[in-house]
Predicted model as a PDB file, atoms N, CA, C, CB and O in Angstrom, pLDDT in the B-factor column:
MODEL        1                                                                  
ATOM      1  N   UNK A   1      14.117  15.930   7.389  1.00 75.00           N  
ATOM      2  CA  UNK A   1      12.753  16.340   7.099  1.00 75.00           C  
ATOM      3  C   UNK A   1      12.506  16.166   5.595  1.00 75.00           C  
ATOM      4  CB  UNK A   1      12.500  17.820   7.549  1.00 75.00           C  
ATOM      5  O   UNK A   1      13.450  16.373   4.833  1.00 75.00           O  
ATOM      6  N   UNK A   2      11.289  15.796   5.100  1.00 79.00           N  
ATOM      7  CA  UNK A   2      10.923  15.702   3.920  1.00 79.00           C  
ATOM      8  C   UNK A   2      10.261  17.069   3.373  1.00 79.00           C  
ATOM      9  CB  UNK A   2      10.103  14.569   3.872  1.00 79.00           C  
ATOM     10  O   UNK A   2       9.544  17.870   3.973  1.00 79.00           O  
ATOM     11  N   UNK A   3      10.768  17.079   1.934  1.00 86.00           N  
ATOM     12  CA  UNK A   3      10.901  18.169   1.312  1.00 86.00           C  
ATOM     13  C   UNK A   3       9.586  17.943   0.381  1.00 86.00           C  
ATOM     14  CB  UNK A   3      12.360  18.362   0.644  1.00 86.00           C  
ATOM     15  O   UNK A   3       9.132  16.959  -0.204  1.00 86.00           O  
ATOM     16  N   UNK A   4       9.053  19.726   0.548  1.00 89.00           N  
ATOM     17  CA  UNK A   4       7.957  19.429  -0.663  1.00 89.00           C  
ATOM     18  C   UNK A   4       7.904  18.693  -1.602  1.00 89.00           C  
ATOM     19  CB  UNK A   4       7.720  20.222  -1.304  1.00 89.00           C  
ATOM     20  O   UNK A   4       7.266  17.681  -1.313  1.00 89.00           O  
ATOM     21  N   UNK A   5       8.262  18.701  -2.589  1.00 92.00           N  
ATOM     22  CA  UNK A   5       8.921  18.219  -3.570  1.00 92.00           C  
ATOM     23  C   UNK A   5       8.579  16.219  -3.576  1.00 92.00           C  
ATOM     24  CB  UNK A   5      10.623  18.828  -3.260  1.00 92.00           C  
ATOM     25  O   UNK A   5       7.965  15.457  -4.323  1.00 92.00           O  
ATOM     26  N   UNK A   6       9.339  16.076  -2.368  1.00 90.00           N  
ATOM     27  CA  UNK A   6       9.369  14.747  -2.066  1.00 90.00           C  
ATOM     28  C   UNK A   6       7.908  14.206  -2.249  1.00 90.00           C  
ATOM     29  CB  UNK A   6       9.939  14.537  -0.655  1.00 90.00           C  
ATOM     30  O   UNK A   6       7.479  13.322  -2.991  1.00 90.00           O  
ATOM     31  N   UNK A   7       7.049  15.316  -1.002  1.00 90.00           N  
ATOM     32  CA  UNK A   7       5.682  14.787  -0.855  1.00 90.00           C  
ATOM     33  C   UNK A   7       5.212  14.637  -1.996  1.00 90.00           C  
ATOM     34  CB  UNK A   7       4.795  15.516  -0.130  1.00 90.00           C  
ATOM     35  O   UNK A   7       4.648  13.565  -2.212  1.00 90.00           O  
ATOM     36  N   UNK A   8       5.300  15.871  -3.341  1.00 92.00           N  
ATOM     37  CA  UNK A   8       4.396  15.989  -3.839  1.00 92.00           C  
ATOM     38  C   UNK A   8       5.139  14.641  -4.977  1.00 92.00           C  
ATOM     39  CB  UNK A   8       3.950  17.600  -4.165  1.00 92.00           C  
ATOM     40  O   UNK A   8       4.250  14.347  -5.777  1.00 92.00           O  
ATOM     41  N   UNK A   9       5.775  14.223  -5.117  1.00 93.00           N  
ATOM     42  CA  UNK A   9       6.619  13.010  -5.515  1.00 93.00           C  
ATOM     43  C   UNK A   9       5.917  11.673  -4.925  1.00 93.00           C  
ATOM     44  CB  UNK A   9       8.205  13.172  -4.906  1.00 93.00           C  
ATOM     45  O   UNK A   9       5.791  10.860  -5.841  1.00 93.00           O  
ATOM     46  N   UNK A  10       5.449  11.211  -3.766  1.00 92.00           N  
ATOM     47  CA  UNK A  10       4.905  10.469  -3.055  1.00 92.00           C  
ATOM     48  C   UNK A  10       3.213  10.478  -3.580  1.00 92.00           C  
ATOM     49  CB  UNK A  10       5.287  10.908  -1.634  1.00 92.00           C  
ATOM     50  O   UNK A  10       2.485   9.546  -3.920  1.00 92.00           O  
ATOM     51  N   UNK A  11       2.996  11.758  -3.491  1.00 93.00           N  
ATOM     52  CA  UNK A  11       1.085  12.100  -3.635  1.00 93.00           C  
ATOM     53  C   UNK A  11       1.178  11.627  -5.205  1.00 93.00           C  
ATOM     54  CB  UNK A  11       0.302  14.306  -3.377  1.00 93.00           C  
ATOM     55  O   UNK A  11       0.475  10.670  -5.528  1.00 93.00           O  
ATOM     56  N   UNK A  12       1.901  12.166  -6.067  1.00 94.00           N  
ATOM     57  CA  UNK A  12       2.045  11.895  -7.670  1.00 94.00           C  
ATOM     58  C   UNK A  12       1.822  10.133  -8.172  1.00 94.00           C  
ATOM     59  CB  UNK A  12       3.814  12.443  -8.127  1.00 94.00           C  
ATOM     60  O   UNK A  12       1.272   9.797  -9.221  1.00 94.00           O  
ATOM     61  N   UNK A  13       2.372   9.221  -7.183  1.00 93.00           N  
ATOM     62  CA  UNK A  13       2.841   7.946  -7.526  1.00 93.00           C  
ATOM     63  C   UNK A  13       1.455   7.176  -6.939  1.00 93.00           C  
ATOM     64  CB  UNK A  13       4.446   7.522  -6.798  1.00 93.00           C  
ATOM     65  O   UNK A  13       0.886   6.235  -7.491  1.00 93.00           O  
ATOM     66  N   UNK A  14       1.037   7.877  -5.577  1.00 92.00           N  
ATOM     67  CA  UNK A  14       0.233   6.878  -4.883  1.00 92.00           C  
ATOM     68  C   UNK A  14      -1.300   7.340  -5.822  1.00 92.00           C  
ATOM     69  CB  UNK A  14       0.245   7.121  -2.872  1.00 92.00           C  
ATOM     70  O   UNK A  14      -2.236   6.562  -6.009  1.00 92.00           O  
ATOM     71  N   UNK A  15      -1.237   8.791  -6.321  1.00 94.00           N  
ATOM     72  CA  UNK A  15      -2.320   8.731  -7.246  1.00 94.00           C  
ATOM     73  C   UNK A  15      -2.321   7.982  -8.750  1.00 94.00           C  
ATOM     74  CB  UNK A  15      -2.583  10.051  -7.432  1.00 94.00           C  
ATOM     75  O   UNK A  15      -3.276   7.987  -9.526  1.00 94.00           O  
ATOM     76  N   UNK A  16      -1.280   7.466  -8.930  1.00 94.00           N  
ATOM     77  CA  UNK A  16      -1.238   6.678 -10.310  1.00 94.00           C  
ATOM     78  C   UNK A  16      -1.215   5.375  -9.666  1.00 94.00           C  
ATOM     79  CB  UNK A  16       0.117   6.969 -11.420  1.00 94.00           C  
ATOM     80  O   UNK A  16      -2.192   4.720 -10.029  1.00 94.00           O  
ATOM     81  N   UNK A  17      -0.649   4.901  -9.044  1.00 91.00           N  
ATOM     82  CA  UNK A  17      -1.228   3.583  -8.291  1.00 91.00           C  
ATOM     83  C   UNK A  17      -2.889   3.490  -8.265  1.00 91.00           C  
ATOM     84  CB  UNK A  17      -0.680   3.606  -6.633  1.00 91.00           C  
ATOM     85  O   UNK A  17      -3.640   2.688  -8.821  1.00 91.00           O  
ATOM     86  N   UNK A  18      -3.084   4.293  -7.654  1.00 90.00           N  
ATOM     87  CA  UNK A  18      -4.623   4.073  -7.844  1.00 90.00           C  
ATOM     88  C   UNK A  18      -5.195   4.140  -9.047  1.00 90.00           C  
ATOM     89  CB  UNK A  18      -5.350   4.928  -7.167  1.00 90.00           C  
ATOM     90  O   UNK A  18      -6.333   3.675  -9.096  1.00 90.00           O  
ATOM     91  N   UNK A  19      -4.788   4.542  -9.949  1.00 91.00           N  
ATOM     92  CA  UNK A  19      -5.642   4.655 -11.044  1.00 91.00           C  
ATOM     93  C   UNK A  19      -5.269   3.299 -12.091  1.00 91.00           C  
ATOM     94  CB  UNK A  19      -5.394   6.212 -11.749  1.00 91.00           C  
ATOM     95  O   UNK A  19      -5.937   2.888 -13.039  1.00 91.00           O  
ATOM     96  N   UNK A  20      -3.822   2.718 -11.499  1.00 91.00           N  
ATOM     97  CA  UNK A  20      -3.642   1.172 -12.386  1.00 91.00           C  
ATOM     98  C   UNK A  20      -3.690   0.386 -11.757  1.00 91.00           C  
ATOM     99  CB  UNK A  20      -2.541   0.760 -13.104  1.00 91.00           C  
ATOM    100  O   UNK A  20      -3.470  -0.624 -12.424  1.00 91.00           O  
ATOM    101  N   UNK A  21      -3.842   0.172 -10.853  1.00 86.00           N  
ATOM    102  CA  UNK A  21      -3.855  -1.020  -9.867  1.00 86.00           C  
ATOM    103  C   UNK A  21      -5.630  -1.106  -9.360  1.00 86.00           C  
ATOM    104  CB  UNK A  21      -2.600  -0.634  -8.350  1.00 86.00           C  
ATOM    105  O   UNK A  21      -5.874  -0.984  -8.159  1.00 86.00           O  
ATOM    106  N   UNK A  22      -6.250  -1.220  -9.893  1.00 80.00           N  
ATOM    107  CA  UNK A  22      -7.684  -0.935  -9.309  1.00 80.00           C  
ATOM    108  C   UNK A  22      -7.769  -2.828  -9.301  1.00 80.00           C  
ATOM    109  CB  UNK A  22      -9.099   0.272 -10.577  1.00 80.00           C  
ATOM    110  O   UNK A  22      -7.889  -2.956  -8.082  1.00 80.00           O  
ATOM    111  N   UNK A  23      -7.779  -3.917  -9.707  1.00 73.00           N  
ATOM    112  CA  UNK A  23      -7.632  -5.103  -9.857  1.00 73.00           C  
ATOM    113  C   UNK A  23      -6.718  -6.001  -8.198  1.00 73.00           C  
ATOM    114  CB  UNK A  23      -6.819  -5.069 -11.395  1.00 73.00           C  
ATOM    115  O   UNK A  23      -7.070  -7.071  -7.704  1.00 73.00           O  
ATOM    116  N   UNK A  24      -5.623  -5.159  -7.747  1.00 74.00           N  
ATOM    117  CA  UNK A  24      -4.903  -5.782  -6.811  1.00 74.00           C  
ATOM    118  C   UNK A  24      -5.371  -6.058  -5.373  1.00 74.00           C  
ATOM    119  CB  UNK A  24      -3.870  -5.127  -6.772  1.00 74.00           C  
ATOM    120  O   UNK A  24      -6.075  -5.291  -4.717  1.00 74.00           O  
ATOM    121  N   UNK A  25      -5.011  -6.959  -5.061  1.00 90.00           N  
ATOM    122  CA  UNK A  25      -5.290  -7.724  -3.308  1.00 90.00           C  
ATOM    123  C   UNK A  25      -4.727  -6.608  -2.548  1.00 90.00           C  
ATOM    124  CB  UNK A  25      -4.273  -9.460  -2.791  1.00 90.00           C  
ATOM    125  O   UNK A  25      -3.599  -6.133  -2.676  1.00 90.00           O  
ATOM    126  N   UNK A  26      -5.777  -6.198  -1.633  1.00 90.00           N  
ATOM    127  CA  UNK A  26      -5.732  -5.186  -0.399  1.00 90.00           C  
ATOM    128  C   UNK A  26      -4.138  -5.665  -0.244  1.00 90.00           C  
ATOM    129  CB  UNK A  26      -7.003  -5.495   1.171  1.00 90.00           C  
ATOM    130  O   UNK A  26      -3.533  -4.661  -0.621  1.00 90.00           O  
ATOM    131  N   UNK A  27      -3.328  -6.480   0.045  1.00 89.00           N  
ATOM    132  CA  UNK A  27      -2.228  -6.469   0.950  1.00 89.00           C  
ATOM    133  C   UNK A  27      -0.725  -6.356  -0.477  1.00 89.00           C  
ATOM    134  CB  UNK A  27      -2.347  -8.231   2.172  1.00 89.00           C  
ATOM    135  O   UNK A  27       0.477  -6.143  -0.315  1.00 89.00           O  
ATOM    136  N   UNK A  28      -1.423  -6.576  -1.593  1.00 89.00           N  
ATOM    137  CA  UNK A  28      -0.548  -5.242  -2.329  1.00 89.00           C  
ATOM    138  C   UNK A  28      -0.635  -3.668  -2.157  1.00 89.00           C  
ATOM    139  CB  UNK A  28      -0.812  -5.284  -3.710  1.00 89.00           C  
ATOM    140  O   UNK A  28       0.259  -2.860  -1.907  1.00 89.00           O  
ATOM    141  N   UNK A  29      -1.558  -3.544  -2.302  1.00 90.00           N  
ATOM    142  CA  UNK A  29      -1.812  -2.135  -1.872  1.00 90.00           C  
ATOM    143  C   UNK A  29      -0.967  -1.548  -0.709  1.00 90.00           C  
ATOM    144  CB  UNK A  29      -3.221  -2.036  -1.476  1.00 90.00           C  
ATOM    145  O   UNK A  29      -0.362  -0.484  -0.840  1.00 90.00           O  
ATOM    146  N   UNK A  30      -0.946  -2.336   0.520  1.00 92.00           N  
ATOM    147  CA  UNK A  30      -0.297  -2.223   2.043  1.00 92.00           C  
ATOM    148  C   UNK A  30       0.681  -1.778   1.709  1.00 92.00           C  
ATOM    149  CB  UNK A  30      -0.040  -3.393   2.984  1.00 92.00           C  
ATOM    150  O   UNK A  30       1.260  -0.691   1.723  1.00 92.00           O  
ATOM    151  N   UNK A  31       0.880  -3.099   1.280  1.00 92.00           N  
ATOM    152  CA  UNK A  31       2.825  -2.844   0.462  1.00 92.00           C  
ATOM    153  C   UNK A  31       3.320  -2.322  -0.213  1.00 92.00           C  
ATOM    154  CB  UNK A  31       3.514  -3.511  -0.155  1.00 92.00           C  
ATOM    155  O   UNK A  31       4.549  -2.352  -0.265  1.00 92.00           O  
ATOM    156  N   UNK A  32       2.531  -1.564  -1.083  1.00 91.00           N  
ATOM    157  CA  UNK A  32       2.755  -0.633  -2.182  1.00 91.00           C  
ATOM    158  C   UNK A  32       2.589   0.707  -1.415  1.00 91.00           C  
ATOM    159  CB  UNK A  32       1.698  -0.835  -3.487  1.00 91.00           C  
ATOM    160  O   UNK A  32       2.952   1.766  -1.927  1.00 91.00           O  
ATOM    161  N   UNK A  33       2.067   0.645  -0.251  1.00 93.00           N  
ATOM    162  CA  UNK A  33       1.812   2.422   0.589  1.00 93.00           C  
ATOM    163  C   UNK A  33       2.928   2.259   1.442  1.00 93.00           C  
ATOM    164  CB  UNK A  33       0.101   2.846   1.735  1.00 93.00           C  
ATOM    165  O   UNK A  33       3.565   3.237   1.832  1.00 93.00           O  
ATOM    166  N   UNK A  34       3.194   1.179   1.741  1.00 94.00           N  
ATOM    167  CA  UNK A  34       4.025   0.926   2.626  1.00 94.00           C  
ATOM    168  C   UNK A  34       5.606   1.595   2.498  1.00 94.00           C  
ATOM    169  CB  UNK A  34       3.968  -0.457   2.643  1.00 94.00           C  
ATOM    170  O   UNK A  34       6.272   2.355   3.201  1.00 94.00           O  
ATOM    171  N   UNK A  35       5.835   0.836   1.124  1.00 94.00           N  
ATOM    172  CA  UNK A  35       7.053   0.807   0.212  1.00 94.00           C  
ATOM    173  C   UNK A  35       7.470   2.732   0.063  1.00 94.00           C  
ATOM    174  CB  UNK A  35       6.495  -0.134  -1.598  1.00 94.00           C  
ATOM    175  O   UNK A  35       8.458   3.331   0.489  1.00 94.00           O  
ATOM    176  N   UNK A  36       6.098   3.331  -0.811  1.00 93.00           N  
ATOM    177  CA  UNK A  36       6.236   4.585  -0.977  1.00 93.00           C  
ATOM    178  C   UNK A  36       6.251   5.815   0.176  1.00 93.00           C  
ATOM    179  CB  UNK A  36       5.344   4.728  -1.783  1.00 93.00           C  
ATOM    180  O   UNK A  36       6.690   6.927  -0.114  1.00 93.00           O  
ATOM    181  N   UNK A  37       5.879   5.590   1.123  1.00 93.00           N  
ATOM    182  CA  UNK A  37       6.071   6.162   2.661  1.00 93.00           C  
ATOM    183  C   UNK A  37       7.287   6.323   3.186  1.00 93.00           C  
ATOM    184  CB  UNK A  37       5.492   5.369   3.638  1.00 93.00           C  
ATOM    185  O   UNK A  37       7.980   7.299   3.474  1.00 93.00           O  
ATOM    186  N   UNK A  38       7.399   5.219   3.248  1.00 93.00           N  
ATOM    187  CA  UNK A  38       8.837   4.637   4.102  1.00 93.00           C  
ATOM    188  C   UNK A  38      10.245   4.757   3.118  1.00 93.00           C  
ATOM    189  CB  UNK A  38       8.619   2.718   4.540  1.00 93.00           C  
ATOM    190  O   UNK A  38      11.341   5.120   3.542  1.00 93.00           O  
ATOM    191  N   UNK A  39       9.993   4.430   1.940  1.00 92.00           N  
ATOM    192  CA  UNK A  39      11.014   4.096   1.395  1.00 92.00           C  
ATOM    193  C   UNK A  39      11.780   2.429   1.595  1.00 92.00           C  
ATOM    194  CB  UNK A  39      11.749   5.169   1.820  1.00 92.00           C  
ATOM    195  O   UNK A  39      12.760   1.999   0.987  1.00 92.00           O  
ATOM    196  N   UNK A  40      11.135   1.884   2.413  1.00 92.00           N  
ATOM    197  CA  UNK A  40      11.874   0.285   2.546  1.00 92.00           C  
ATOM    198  C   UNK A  40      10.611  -0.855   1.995  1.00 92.00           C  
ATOM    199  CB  UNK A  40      12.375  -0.147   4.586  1.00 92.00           C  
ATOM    200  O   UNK A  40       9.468  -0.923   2.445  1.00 92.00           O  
ATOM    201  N   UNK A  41      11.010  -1.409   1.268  1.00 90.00           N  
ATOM    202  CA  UNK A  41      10.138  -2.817   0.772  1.00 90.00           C  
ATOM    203  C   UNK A  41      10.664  -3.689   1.284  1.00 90.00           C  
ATOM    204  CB  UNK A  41      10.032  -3.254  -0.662  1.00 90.00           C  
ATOM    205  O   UNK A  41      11.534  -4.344   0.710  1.00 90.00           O  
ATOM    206  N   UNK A  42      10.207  -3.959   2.688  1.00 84.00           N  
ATOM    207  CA  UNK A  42      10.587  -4.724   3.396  1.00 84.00           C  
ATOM    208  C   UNK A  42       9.068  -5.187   3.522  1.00 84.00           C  
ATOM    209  CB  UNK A  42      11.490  -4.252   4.510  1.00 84.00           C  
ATOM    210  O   UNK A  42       8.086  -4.663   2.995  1.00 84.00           O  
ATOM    211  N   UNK A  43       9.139  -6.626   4.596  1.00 85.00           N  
ATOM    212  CA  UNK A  43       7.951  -6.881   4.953  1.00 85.00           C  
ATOM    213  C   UNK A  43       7.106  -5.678   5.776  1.00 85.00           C  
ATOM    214  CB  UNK A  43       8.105  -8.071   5.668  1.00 85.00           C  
ATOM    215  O   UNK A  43       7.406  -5.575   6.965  1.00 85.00           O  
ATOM    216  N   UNK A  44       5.943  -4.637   5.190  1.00 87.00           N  
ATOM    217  CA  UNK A  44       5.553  -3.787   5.908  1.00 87.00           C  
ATOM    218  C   UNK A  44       4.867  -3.961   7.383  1.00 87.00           C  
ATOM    219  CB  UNK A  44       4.898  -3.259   5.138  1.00 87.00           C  
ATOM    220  O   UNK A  44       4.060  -4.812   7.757  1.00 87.00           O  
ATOM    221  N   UNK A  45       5.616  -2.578   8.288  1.00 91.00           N  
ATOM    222  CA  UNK A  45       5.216  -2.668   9.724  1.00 91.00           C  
ATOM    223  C   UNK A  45       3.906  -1.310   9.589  1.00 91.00           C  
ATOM    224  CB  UNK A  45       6.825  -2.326  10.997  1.00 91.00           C  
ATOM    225  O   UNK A  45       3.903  -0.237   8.987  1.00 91.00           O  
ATOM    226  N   UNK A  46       2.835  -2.041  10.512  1.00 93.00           N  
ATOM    227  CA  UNK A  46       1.823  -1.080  10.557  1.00 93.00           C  
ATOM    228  C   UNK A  46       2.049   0.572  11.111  1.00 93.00           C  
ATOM    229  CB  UNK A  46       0.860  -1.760  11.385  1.00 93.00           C  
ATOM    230  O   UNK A  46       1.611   1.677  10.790  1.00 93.00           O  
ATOM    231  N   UNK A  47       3.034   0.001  12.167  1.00 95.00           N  
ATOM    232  CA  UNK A  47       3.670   0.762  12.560  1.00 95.00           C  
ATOM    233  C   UNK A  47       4.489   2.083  12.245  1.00 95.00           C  
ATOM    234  CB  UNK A  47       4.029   0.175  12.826  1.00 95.00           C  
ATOM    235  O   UNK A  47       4.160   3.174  12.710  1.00 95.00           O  
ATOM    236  N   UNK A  48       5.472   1.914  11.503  1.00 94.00           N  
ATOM    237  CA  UNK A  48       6.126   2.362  10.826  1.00 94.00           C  
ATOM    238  C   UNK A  48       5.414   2.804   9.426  1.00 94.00           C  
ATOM    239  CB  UNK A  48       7.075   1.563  10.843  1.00 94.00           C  
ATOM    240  O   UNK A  48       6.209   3.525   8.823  1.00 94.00           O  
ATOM    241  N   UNK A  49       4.707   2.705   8.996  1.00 94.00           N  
ATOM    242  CA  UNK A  49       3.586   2.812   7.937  1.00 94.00           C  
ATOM    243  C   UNK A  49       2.718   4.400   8.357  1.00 94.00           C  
ATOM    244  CB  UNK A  49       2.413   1.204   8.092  1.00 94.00           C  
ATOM    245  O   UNK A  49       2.766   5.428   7.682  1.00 94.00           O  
ATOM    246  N   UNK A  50       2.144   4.245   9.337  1.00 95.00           N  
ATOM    247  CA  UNK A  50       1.245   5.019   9.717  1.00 95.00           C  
ATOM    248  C   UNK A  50       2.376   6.405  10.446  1.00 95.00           C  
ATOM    249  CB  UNK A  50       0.101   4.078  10.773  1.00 95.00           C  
ATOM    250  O   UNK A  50       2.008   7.561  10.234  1.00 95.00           O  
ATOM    251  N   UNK A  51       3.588   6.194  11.203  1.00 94.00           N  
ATOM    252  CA  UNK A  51       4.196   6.899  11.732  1.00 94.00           C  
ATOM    253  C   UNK A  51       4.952   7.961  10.402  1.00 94.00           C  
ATOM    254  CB  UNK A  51       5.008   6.021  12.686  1.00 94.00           C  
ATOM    255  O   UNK A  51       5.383   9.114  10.378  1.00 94.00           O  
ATOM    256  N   UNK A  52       4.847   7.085   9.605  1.00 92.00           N  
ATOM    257  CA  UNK A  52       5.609   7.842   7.764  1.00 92.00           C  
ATOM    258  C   UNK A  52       4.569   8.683   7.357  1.00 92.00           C  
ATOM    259  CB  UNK A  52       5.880   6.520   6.106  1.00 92.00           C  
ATOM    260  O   UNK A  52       5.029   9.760   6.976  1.00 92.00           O  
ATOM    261  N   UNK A  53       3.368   8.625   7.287  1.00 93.00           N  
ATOM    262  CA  UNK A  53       2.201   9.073   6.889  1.00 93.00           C  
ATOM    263  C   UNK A  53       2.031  10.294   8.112  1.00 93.00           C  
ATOM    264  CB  UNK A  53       1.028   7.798   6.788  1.00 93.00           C  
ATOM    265  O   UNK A  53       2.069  11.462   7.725  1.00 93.00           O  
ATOM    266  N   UNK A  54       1.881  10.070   9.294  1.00 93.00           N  
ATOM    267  CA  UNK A  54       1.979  11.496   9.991  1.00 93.00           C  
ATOM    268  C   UNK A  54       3.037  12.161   9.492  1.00 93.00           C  
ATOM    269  CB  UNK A  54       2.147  11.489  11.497  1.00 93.00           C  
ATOM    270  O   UNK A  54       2.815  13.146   8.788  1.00 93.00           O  
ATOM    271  N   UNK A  55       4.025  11.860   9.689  1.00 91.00           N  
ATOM    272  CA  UNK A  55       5.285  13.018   9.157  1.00 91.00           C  
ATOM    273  C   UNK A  55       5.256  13.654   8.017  1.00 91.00           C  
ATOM    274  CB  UNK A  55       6.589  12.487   8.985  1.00 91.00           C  
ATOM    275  O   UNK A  55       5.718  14.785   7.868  1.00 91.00           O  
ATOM    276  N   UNK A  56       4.425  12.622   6.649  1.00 90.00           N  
ATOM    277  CA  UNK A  56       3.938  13.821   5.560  1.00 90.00           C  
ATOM    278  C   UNK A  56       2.933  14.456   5.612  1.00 90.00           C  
ATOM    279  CB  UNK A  56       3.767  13.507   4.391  1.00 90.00           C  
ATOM    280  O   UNK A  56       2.517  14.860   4.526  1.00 90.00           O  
ATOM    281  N   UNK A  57       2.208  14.774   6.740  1.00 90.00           N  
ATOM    282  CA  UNK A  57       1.148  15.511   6.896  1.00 90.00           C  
ATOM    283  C   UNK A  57       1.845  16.515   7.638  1.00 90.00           C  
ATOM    284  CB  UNK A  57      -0.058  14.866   7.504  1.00 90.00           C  
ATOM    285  O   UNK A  57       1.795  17.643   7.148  1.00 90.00           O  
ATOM    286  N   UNK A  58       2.443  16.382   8.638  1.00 89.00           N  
ATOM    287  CA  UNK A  58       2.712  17.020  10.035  1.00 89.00           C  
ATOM    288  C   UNK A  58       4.172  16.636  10.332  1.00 89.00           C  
ATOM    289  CB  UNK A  58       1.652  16.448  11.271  1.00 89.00           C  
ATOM    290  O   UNK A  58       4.055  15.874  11.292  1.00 89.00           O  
ATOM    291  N   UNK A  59       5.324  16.725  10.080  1.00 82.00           N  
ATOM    292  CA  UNK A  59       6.529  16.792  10.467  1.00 82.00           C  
ATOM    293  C   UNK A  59       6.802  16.977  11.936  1.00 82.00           C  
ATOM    294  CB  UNK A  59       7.049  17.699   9.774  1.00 82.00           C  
ATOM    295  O   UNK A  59       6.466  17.900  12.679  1.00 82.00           O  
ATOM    296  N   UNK A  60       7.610  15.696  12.223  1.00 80.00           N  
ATOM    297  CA  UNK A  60       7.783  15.909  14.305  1.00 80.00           C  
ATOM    298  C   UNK A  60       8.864  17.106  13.942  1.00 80.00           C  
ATOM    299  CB  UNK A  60       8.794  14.035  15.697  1.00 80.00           C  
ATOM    300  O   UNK A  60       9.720  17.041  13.059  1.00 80.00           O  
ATOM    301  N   UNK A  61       8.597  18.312  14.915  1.00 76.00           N  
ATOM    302  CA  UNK A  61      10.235  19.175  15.425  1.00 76.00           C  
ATOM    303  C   UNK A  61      11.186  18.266  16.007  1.00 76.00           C  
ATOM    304  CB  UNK A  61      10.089  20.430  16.746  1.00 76.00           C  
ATOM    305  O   UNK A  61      10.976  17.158  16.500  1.00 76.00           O  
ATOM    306  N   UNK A  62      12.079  18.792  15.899  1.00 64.00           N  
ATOM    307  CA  UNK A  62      13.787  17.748  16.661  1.00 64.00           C  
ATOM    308  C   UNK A  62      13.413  18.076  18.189  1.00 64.00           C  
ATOM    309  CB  UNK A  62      16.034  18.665  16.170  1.00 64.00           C  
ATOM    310  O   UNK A  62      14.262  17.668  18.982  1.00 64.00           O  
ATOM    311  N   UNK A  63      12.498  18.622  18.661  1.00 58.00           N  
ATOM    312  CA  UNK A  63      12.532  18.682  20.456  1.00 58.00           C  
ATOM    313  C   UNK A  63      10.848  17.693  20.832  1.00 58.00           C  
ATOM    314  CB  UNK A  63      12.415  21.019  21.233  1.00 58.00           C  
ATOM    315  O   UNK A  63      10.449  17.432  21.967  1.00 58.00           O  
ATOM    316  N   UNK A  64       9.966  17.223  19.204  1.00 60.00           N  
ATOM    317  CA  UNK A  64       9.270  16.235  19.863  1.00 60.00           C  
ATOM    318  C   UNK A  64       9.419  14.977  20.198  1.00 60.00           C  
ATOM    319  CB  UNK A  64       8.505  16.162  19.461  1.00 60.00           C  
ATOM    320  O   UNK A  64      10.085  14.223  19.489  1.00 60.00           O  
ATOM    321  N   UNK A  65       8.765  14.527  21.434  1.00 57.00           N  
ATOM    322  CA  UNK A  65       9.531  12.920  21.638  1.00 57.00           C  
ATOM    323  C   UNK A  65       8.929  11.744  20.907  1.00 57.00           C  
ATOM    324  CB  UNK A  65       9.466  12.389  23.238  1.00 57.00           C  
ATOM    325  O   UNK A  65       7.995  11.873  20.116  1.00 57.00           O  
ATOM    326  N   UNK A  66       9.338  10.919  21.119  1.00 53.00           N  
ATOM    327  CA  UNK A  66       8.928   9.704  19.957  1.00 53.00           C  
ATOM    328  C   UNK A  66       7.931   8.725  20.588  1.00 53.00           C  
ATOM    329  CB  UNK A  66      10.343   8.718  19.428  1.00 53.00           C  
ATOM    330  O   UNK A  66       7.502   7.774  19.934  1.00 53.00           O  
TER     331      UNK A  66                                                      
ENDMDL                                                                          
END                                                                             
């Protein structure tokens, strides 16, 4: 589970992204939310993108299914 801390580590970065990157192509951006979510800079999955982003809102319990 991700730790306060973490989030507020995540919220800290993606708000300075926005404030220097105002110039970059939508699919930096992807990749740059992508990257900070997930933790992998890999080619980003929408998937996996959006499933990282629920969990810092809303954390699954270990008895919800996937």
């Amino acid at each position: 589970m991700i730790s306060n801390e973490e989030k507020r580590d995540i919220a800290d970065e993606l708000r300075r992204y926005a404030a220097y990157h105002s110039g970059a192509y939508l699919s930096e951006w992807w990749c740059r939310l992508h990257e900070l979510v997930t933790g992998e800079v890999d080619f980003p999955n929408p998937q996996e993108t959006f499933l990282a982003l629920a969990d810092l809102i809303e954390p699954r319990s270990d008895d919800d299914d996937d």
